[in-house]
C-alpha positions in Angstrom: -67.5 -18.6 23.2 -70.3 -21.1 22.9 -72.2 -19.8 26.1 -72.0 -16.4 24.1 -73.4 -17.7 20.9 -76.2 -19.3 22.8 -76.8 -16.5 24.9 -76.7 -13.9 21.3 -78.7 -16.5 19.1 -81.2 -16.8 21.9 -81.6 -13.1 22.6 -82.0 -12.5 18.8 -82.2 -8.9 18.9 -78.6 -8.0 19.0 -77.9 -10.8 16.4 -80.8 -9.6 13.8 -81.2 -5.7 14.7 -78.1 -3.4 14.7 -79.6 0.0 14.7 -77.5 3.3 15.3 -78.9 7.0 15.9 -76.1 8.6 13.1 -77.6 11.3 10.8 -76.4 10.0 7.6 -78.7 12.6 5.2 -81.1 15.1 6.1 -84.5 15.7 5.0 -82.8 18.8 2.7 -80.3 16.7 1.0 -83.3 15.6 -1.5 -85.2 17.7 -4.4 -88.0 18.5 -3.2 -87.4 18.0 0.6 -88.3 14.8 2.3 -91.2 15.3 4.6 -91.1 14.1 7.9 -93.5 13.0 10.8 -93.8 10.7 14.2 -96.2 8.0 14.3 -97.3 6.4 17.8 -97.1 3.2 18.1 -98.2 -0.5 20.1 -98.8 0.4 23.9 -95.0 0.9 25.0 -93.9 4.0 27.6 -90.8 5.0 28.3 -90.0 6.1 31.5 -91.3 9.4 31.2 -94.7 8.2 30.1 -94.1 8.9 26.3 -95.9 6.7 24.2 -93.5 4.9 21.4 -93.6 7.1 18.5 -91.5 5.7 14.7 -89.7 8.1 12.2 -91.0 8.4 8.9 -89.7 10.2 5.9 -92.0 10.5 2.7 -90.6 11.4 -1.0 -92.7 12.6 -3.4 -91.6 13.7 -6.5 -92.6 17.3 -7.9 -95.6 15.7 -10.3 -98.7 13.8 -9.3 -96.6 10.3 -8.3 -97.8 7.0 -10.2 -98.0 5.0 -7.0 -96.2 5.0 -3.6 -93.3 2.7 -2.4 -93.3 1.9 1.3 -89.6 0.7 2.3 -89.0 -1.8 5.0 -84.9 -1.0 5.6 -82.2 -3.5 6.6 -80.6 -4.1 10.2 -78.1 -1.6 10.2 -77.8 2.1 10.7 -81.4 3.7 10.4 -83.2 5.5 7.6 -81.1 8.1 7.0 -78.5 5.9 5.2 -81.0 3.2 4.0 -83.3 6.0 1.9 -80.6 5.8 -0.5 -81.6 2.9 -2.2 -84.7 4.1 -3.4 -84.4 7.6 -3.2 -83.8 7.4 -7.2 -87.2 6.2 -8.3 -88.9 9.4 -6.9 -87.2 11.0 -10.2 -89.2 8.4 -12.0 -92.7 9.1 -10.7 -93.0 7.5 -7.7 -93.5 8.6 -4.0 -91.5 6.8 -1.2 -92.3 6.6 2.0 -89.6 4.7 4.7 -89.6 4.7 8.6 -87.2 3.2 11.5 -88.4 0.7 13.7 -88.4 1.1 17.2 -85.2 1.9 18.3 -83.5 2.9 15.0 -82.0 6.6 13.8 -84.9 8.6 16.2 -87.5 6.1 17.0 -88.2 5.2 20.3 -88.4 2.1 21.9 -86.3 -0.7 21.6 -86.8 -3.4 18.5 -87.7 -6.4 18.6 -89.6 -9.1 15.6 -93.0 -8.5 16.8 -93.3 -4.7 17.6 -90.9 -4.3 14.2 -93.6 -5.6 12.1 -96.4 -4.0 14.0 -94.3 -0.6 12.6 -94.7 -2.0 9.9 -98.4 -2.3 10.0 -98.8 1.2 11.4 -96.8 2.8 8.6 -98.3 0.7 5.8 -102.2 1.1 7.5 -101.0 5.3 8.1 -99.6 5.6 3.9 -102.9 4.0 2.8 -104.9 6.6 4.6 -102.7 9.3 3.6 -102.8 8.4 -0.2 -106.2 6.5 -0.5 -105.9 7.3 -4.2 -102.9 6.2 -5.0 -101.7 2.2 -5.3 -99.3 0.9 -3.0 -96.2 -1.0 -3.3 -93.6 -2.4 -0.6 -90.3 -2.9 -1.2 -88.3 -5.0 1.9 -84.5 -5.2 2.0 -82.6 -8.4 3.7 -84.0 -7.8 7.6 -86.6 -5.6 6.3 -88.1 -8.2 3.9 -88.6 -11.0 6.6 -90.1 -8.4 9.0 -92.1 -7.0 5.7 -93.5 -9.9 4.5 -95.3 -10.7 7.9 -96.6 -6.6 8.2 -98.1 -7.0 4.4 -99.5 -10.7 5.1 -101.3 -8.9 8.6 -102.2 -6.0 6.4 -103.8 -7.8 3.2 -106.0 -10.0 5.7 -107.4 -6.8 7.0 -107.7 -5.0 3.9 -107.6 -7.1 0.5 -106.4 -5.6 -2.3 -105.2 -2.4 -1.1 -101.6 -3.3 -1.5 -100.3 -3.9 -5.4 -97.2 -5.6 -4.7 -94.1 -6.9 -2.8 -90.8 -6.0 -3.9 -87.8 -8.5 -1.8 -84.4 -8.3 -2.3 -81.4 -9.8 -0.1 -83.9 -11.4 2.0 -84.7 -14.8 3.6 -87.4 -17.0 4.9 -86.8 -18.3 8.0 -85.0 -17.1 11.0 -83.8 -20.4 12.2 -82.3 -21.6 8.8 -80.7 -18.4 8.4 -79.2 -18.9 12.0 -78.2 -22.8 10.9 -76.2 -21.3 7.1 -74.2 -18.2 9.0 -72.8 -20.7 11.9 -72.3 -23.0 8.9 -70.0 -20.2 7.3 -67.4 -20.4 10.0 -65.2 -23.6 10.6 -65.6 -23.3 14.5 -69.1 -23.3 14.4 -70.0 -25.8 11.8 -70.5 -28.5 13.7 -72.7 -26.8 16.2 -75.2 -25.7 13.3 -78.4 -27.6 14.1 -78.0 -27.4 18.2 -77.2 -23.9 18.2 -79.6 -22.9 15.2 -82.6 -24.1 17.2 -82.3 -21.6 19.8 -83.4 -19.3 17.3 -87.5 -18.9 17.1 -88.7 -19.3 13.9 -91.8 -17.5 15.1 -93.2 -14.4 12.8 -91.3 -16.0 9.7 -91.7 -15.0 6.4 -92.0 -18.0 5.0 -95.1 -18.7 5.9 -96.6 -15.2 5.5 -95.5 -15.8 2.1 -97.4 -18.9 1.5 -100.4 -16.9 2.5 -100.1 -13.7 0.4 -102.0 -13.9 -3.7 -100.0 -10.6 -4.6 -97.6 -9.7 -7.6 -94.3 -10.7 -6.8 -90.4 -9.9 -7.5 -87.9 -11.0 -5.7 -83.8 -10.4 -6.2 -80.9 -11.5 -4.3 -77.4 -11.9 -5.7 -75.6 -15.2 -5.8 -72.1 -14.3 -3.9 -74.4 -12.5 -1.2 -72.5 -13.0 2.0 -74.7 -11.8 4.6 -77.8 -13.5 3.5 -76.9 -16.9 1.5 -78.6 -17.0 -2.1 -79.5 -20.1 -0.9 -81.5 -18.4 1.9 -83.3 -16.1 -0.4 -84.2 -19.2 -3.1 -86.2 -21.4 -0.2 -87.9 -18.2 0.7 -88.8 -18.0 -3.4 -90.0 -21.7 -3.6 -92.8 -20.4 -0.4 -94.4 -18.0 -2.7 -98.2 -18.9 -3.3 -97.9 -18.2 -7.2 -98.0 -20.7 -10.4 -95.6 -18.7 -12.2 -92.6 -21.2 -12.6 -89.1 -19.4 -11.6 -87.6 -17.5 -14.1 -90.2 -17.9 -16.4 -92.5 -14.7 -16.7 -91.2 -12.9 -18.8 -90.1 -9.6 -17.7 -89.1 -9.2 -15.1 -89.2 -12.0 -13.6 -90.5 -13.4 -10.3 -87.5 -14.5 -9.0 -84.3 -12.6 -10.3 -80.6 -13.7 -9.3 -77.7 -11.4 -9.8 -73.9 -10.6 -8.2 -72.6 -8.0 -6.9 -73.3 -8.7 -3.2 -75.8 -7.9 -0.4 -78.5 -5.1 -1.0 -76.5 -4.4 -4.4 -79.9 -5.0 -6.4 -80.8 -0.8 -7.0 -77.4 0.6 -6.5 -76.7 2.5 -9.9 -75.1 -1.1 -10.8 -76.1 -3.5 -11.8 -78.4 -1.2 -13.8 -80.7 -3.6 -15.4 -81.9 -5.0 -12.2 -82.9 -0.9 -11.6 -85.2 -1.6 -14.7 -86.6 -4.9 -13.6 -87.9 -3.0 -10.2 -89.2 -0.3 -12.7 -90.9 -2.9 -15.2 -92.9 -4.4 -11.7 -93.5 -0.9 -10.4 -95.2 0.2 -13.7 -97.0 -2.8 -14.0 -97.9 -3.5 -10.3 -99.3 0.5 -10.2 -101.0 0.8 -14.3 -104.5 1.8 -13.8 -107.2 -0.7 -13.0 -110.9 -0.4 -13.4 -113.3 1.1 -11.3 -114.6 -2.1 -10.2 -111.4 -3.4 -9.5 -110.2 -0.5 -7.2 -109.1 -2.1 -3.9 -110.9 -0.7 -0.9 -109.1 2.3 1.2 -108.2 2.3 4.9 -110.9 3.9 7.4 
């Protein structure tokens, strides 16, 4: 059992990315239709010579949308399930564009940290392009918001500005100390928490991509999480390169903790926390002057 836990934690990718190829909705279970395209990707081939290519489904709603949401998804499944989180704010103004990594739902490849947030990258460098016009907001879920917080770090440094906000919810900061609190969970591992834990890279961690980023910030995660500790997502909070004091900025605030389990934050309850992510949309996305327009992506 322990030469498997060293062999998983050192692996990482079947630990931290559980993807699956299900259809769980199609592109024509929404109003309008999502829109769907293939992006290529980094300089993988498959064996046929096919450059890695990443699904991406965009949202818009039937009006001019206010702003676009990119969505980094969780471990599990793929898109088609994961769309559901945020499929709702499309009915509130908002375009929202979310994609599989490599090796999720019909992405090629196979995932891994780094070419994960390079999707990232692509997709967020791609929507910019696509909707020079409009502001841009990212929204990260558990998995997705480690990954996403290193892809929007990359992407500010190469073009400041352009990106409004960072939505995180469920989320942590560090690989290795997220490693260190699950063996921590069980009564077997426990005692093998630090050796094991620290054959887990903390390379790529969000963290310190978050110490880096000067960008509006609202963060979530509920307190009887069980996948990702609370405790996980708070030392991710206390990284964040703002003066704004926890809890104390008003509405919503920066860092907002609630129950109801993992990824629960913008299920239909708890309902208020649906409002707090449509308080920091409005305000991350209100108009700006025309000398404070961020540059667009060439």
């Amino acid at each position: 059992m322990l030469l498997f836990l060293g062999l998983g934690l050192a692996g990482c990718n079947s630990v931290f990315f559980q993807p699956d190829a299900e259809i769980y909705s199609e592109p024509t279970s929404f109003s309008p239709p999502a829109l769907e395209h293939f992006l290529t990707v980094g300089n993988a081939f498959d064996d046929k010579g096919e450059p890695d290519r990443i699904h991406v489904w965009t949202l818009l709603p039937r009006s001019p949308p206010k702003g676009i949401v990119v969505h980094f998804h969780g471990n599990a499944q793929n898109l088609t399930s994961h769309v559901h989180f945020l499929s709702w704010i499309v009915a509130e103004g908002y375009g929202l564009v979310t994609f599989d990594y490599r090796g999720y739902g019909r992405s090629s490849g196979t995932p891994s940290r780094q070419r994960a947030i390079e999707d990232g990258e692509a997709v967020l460098a791609s929507t910019a392009k696509a909707y020079a016009s409009l502001p841009l907001v990212v929204v990260a879920q558990s998995l997705g918001g480690a990954l996403g917080t290193v892809a929007v770090a990359r992407f500010q440094t190469q073009f400041p500005g352009r990106l409004r906000g960072l939505v995180l919810d469920s989320t942590f900061g560090s690989w290795r100390d997220l490693a260190r609190r699950k063996l921590a969970q069980a009564v077997v591992t426990w005692p093998l928490q630090f050796p094991l834990s620290f054959l887990v890279s903390d390379e790529l961690s969000a963290s310190e991509a978050l110490a880096q980023l000067d960008l509006p910030l609202f963060q979530t995660h509920a307190v009887d999480d069980a996948v990702v500790p609370f405790e996980a997502g708070l030392a991710l909070a206390r990284a964040a390169r703002t003066n704004v004091p926890l809890g104390e900025a008003g509405w919503p605030p920066r860092f907002l903790a609630i129950t109801g389990g993992h990824t629960s934050a913008f299920t239909p309850s708890p309902g208020n926390v649906r409002k707090a992510l449509l308080a920091f949309l409005e305000s991350a996305t209100k108009k700006q002057t025309p000398e404070k327009l961020a540059p667009t992506v060439e």
